[in-house]
C-alpha positions in Angstrom: 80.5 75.8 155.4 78.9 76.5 151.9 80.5 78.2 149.1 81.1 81.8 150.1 79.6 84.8 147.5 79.9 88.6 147.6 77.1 90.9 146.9 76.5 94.6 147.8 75.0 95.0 150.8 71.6 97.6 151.3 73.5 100.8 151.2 74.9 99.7 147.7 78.6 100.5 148.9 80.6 97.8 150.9 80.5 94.2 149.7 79.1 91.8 152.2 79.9 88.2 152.6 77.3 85.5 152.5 77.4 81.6 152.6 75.0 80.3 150.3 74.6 76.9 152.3 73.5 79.3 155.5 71.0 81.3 153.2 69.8 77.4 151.7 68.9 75.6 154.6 67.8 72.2 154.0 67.5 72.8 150.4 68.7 70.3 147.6 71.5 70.9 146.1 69.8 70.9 142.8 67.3 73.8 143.7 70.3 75.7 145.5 71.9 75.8 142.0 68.8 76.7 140.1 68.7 80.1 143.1 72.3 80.7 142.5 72.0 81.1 138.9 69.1 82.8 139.2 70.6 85.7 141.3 73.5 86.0 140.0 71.5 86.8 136.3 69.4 89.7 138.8 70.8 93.2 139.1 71.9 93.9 142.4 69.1 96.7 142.9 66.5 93.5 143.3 68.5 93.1 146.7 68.0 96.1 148.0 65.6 97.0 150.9 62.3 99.4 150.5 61.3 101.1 153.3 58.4 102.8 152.1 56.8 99.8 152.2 56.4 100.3 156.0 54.2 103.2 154.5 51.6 100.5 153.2 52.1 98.6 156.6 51.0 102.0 158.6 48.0 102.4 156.1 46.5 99.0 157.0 46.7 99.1 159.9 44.8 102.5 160.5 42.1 101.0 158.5 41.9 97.9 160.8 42.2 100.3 163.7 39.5 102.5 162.0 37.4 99.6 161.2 37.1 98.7 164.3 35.8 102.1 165.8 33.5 102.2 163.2 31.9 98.7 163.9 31.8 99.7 167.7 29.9 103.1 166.9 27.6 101.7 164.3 27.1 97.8 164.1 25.0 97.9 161.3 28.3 98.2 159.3 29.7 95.4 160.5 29.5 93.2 157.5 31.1 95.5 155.3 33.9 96.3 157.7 34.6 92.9 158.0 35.8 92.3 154.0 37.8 95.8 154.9 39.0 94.8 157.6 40.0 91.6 156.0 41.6 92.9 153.1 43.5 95.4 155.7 45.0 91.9 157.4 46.2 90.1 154.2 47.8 93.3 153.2 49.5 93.1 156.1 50.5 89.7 155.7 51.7 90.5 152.3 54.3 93.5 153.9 55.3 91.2 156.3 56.0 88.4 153.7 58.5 90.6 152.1 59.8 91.6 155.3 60.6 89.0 156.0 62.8 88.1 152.8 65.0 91.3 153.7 62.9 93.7 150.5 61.6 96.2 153.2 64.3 96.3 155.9 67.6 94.2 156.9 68.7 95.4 160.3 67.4 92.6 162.6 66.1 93.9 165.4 64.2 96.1 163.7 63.0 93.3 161.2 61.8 91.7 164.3 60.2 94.1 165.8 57.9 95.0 162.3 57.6 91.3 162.2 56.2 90.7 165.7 53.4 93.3 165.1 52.5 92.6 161.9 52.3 88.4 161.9 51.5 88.8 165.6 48.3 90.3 164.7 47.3 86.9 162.8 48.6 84.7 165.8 51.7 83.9 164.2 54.8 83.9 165.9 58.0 85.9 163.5 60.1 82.4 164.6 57.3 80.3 163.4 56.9 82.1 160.4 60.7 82.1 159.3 60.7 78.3 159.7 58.3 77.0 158.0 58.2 79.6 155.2 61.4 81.0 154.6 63.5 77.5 155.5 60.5 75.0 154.8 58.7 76.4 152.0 61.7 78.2 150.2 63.8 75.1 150.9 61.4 72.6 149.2 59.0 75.0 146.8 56.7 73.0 144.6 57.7 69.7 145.6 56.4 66.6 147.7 58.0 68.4 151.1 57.0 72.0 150.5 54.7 72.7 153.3 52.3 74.7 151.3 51.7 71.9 149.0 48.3 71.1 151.1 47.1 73.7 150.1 47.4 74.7 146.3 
C-alpha cells in the first residue's frame, strides 16, 4: 500500500482518504512524484466535480439525435449533418473524458452509467476506456510506453 493522503472530498466537507499508489497504477515513481507535487500546489476546488457538464452531454446528444431525423427527412443534407453530427460525437467524447477523471461526477454507478452511453456510442467499452487511458496513458504520458504516442 502507497503512501496514504487526505484531501476533501466533492461535497467540500469531510476529508477522504486516498492511496496514491492505487490512484498511480503502473506509473514510475518519478512521474508519481512530479503528480504529487503538482496537486498538492492545486487548490482543492480543481478536485471538485461539475455536473453541469452533463448539461453539454444532453446538448450533443439532441443534436446527434436531431441530425439524424433530419438526414432521414431530407438526404440532400446529409453532408452537412455529417461534420454536425461529428462535431456532436467528439464533444461527447470530450464530456466523457473528464468524466471519467472524476471533474463531472464521482459516485460510481452513476459514473458508469454516463460512461456506458456516452463512449458506448463510439464502440468503446467504459472498462476499455479506463485502462488504457486513465491507467495506460496517464501512467506513462509522453513517453516510449504511453499508448497514445502512435499517434501524436
Amino acid at each position: 500500500m502507497g503512501r496514504r493522503t487526505r484531501r476533501p472530498d466533492s461535497a467540500g466537507g469531510n476529508l477522504a482518504t486516498l492511496s496514491v499508489s492505487s490512484t498511480m497504477n503502473g506509473m514510475s515513481p518519478a512521474a508519481a512524484a512530479c503528480i504529487r507535487r503538482v496537486r498538492r500546489a492545486l487548490p482543492p476546488e480543481a478536485f471538485q466535480s461539475n455536473p453541469r457538464r452533463l448539461w453539454t452531454a444532453a446538448l450533443h446528444s439532441l443534436v446527434i439525435v436531431i441530425g439524424y431525423i433530419a438526414i432521414r427527412r431530407a438526404p440532400g443534407l446529409g453532408p452537412i449533418m455529417a461534420l454536425v453530427i461529428g462535431h456532436s460525437l467528439a464533444c461527447l467524447a470530450f464530456v466523457a473524458h473528464e468524466l471519467s477523471h472524476n471533474a463531472v461526477v464521482r459516485h460510481r454507478s452513476v459514473k458508469y452509467a454516463l460512461s456506458l452511453g456516452m463512449l458506448g456510442i463510439h464502440a468503446i467499452p467504459p472498462t476499455m476506456w479506463n485502462r488504457l487511458h486513465n491507467d495506460a496513458h496517464h501512467g506513462h504520458t509522453n513517453t516510449l510506453e504511453d499508448p497514445d504516442r502512435p499517434f501524436i
